[in-house]
C-alpha positions as CSV (number, residue, x, y, z in Angstrom):
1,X,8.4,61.1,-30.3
2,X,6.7,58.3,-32.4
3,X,3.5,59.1,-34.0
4,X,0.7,56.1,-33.8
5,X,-1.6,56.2,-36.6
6,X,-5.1,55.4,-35.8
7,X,-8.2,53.8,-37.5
8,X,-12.0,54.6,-36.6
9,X,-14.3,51.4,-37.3
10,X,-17.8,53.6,-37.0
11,X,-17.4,57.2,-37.8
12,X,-20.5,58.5,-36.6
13,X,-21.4,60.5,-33.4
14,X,-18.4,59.0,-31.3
15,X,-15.7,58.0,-33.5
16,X,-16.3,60.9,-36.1
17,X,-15.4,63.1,-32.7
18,X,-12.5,61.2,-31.1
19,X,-10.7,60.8,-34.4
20,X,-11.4,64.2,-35.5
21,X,-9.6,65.4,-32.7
22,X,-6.9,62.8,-32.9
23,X,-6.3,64.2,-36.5
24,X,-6.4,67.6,-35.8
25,X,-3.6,67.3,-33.2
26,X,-1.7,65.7,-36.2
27,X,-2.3,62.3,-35.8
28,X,-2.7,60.5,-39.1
29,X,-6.2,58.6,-38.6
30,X,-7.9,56.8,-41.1
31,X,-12.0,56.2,-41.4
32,X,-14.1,53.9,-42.2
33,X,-17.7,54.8,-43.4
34,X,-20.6,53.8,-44.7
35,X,-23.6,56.2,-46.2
36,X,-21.3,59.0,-45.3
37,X,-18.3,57.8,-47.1
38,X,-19.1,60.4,-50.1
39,X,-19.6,63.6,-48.3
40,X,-16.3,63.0,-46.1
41,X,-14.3,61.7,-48.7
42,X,-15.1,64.8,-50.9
43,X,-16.1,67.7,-48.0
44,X,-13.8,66.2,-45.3
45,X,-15.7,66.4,-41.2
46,X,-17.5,69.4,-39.9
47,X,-17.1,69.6,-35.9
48,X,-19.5,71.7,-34.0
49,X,-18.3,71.5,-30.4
50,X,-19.0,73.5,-27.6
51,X,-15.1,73.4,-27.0
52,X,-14.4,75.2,-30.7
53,X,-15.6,74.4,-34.0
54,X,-13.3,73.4,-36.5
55,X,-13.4,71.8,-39.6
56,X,-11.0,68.8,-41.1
57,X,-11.5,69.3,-45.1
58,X,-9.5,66.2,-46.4
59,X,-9.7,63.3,-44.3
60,X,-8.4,59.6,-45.0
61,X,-12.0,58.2,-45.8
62,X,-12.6,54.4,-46.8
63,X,-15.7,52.3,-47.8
64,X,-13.9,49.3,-47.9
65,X,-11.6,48.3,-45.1
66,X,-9.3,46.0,-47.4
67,X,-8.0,49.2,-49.1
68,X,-7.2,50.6,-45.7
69,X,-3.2,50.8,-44.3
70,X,-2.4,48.8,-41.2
71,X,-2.6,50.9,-38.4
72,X,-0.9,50.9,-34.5
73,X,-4.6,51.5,-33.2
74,X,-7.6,50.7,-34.3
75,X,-11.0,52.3,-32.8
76,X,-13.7,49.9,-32.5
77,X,-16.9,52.4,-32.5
78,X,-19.5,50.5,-33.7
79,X,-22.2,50.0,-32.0
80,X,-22.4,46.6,-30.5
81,X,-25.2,44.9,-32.6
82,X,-22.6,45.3,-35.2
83,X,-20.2,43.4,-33.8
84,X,-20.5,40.5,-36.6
85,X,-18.6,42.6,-39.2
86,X,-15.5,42.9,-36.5
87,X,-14.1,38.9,-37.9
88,X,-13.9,40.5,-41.2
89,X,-13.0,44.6,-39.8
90,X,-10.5,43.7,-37.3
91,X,-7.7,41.4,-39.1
92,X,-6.6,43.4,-42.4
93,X,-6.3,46.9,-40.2
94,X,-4.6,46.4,-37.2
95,X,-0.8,46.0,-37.1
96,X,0.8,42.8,-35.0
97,X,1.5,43.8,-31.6
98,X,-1.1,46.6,-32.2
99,X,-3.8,47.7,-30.1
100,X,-7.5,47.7,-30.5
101,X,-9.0,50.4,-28.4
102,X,-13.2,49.3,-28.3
103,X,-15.2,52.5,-27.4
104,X,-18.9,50.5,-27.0
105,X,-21.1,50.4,-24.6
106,X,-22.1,47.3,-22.8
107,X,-20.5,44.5,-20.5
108,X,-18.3,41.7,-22.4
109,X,-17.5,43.4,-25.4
110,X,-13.7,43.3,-25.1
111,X,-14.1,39.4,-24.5
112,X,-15.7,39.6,-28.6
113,X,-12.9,41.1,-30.0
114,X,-10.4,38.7,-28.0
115,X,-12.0,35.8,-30.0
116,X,-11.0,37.1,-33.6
117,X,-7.4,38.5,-33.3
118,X,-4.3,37.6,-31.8
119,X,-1.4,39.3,-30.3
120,X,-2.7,42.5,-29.9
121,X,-3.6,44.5,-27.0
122,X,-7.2,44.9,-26.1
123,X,-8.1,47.9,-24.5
124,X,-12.2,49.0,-23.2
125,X,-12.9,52.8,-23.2
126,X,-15.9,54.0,-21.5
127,X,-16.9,57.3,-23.3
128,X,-18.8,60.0,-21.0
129,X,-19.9,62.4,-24.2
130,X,-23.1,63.9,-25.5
131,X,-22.5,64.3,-29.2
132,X,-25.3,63.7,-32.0
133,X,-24.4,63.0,-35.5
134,X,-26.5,65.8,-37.3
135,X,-25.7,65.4,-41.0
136,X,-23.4,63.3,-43.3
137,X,-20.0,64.2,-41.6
138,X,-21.4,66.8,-39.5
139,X,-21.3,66.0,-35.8
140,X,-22.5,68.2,-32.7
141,X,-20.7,67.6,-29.4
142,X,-23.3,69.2,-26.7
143,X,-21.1,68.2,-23.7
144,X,-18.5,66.3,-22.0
145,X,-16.2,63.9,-23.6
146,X,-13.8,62.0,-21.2
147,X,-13.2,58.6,-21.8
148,X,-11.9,56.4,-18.8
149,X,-9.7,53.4,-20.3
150,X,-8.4,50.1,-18.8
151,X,-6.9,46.9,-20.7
152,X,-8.5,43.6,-20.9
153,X,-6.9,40.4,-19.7
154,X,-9.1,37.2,-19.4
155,X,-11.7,37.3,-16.8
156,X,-11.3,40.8,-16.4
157,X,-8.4,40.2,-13.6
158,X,-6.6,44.1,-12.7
159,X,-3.5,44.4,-14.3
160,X,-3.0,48.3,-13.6
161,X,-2.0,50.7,-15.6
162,X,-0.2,49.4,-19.0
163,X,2.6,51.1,-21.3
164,X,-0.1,50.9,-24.5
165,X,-2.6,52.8,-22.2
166,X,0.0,55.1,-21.4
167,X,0.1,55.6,-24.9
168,X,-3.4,55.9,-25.9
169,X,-3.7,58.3,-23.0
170,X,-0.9,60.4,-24.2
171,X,-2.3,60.8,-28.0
172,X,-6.1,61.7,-26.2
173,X,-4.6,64.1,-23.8
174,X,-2.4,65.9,-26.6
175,X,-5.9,66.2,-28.8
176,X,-7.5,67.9,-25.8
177,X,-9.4,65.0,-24.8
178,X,-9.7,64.6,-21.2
179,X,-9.0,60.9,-20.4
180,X,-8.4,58.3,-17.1
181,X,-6.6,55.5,-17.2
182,X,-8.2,52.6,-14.9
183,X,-6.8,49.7,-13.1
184,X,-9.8,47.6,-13.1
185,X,-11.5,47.6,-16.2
186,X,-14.7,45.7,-15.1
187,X,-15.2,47.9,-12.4
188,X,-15.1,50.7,-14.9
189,X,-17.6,48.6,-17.6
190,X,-19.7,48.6,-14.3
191,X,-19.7,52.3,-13.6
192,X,-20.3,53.0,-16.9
193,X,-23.7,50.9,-16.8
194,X,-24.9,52.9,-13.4
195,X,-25.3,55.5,-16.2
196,X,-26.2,53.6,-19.5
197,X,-28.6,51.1,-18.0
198,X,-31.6,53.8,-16.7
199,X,-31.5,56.2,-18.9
200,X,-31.0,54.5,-21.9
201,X,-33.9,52.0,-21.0
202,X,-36.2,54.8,-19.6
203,X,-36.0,57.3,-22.2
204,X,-36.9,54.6,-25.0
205,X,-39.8,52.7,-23.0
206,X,-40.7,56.5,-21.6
207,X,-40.0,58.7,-24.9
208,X,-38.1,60.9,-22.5
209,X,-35.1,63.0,-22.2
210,X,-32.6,63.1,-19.5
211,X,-34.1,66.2,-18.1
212,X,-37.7,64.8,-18.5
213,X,-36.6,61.5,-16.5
214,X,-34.8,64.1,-13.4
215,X,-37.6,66.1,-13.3
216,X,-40.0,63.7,-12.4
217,X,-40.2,62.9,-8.7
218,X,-41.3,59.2,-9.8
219,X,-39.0,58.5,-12.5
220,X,-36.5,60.0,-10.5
221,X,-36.7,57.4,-8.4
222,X,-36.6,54.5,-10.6
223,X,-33.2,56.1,-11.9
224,X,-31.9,55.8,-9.1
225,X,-33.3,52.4,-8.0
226,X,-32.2,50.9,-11.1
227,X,-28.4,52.6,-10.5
228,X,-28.5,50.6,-6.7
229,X,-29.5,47.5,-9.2
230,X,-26.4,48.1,-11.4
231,X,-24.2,48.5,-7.7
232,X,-25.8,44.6,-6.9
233,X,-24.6,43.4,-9.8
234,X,-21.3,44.9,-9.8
235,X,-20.9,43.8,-6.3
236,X,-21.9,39.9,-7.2
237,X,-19.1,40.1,-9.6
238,X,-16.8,41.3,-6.6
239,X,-16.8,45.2,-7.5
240,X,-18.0,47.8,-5.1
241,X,-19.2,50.8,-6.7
242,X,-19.6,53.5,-3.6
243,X,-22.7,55.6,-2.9
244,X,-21.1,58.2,-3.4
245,X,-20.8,57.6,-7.2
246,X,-24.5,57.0,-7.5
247,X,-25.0,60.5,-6.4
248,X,-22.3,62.1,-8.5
249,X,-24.3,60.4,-11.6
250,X,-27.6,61.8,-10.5
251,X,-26.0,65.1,-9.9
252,X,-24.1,65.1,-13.2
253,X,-27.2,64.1,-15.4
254,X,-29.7,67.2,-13.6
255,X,-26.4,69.8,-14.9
256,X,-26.5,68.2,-18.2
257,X,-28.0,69.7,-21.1
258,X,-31.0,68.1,-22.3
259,X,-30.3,65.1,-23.8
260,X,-31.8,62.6,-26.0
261,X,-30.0,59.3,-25.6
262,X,-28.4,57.5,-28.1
263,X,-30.7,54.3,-27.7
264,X,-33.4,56.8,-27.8
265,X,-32.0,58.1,-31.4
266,X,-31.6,54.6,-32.6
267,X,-35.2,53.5,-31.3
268,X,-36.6,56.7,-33.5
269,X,-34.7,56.0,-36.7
270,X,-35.7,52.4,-36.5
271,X,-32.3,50.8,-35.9
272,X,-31.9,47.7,-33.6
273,X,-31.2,48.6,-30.0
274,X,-27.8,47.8,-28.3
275,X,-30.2,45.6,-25.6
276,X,-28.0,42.3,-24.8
277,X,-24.7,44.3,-24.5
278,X,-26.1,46.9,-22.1
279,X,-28.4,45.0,-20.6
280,X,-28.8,41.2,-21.2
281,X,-25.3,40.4,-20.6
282,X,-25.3,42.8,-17.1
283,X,-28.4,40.3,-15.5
284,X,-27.0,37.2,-17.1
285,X,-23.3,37.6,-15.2
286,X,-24.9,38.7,-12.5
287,X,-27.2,35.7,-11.9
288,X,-24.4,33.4,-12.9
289,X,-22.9,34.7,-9.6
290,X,-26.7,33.9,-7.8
291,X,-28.1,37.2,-7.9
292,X,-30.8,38.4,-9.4
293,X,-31.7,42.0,-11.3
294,X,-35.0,42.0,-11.3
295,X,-35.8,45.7,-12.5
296,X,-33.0,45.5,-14.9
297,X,-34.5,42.5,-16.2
298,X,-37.7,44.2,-16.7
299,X,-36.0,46.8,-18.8
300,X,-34.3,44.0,-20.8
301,X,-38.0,42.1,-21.6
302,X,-39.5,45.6,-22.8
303,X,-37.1,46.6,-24.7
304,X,-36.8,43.8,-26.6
305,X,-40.8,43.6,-27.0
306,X,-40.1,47.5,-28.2
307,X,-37.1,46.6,-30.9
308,X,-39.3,43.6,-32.4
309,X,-42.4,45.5,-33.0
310,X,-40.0,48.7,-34.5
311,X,-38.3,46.1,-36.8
312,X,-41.7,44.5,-38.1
């Protein structure tokens, strides 16, 4: 069986995880980092999962992507408002006829990466795991952890399910990582946002928790208004997202353990919010197609109001 090797663009909460477990299944992966390249490169990644704790002591750290090997897969996990560094990330790493596998949050991401290399396949994972970065290489996975993956054509037409998905999904299952392959990738980005778009937006504007937001008879409420919103929009781009799954969100975030957001932990460590890619582009598609988001542009207005003032 051939063995991919793998690099992780953004080795925090999400990547740090994913790749961890990719290695430990005996995958070579290779990282990039930033402030954390020291204490990985000379402690390795501590992984405090509610699956198993394990620890990887010698990892294949970088803090400069030019010294790093050519890989099959690369792992864009970033988060989106870094997405300028990818024209200079992206090239030097991934091999031709590779794949980049971009685990981000947002609408219109894979569409980004599209623009700055060639002849590779694009691939958009939507990642469904409560994991906190708690120290320099020292992550915490509280729960979940499935990714649902689907590859990116232009315009986001269905092309099914492709041989490098089948791929990808064979190295995530193999590293215990539960993972769905999708046949309509905007659908999924869309699904993903019925999620992302509430309770990343209330908790900051709120200074709540997921279980402070489901307690609340009122702020109940607007969750779940603001998930029919998300529906609209996915419906003026010709998806259907059934009631059904609205409820299975609800239900999934009340069982959840309580949860501070990652928008939340960005807003309190004064770094700039992921705002257009989970929010602004959503509205803006959506009232290309004639249909306004009113509550989601609300969200949008105050949350930029809320990231200017943090970053004065």
């Amino acid at each position: 069986m051939v063995k991919r090797t793998y690099a992780i663009l953004g080795t925090g909460a999400l990547g740090g995880f994913y790749g961890a477990k990719l290695q430990k299944s005996g995958l070579e992966v290779h990282y990039l980092l930033k402030s954390d390249y020291q204490q990985v490169r000379e402690n390795g990644l501590i992984i405090e999962s509610k699956d198993g704790d394990f620890t990887l002591p010698q990892v294949n750290a970088y803090n400069n992507v030019e010294k790093m090997p050519q890989c099959d897969v690369v792992i864009v996990s970033l988060k989106t408002t870094q997405n300028q560094l990818l024209r200079d990330l992206l090239p030097p790493i991934v091999k031709d006829n590779g794949t980049v596998l971009v685990l981000q949050n947002g609408l219109d991401i894979e569409a980004e990466v599209a623009e700055i290399v060639r002849n590779v396949s694009i691939i958009g994972g939507l990642c469904f795991l409560c994991s906190n970065k708690v120290a320099p290489g020292h992550i915490h996975h509280l729960d979940y952890g499935q990714i649902a993956l689907g590859e990116y054509t232009s315009n986001y037409q269905s092309i099914g399910i492709t041989q490098k998905m089948r791929e990808v999904t064979a190295d995530f299952e193999n590293a215990g990582i539960s993972i769905e392959p999708l046949e309509d990738l905007l659908l999924g980005r869309w699904k993903k946002l019925v999620w992302n778009i509430p309770y990343n937006g209330l908790s900051v504007i709120l200074d709540a928790r997921t279980d402070e937001l489901m307690a609340d008879i009122h702020t109940r409420q607007l969750v779940e208004n603001l998930m029919w919103e998300v529906a609209a929009g996915a419906k003026s781009t010709g998806r259907i997202i059934p009631e059904s799954f609205i409820q299975t969100m609800l239900d999934y975030t009340v069982k959840m353990k309580p949860y501070r957001t990652s928008m939340k932990i960005d807003f309190d460590e004064c770094r700039p919010l992921e705002i257009e890619a989970i929010f602004g582009n959503p509205f803006r598609k959506a009232e290309a197609a004639g249909v306004t988001l009113q509550q989601i542009r609300c969200l949008y207005q105050q949350l930029k109001f809320l990231d200017l003032r943090m970053r004065k």
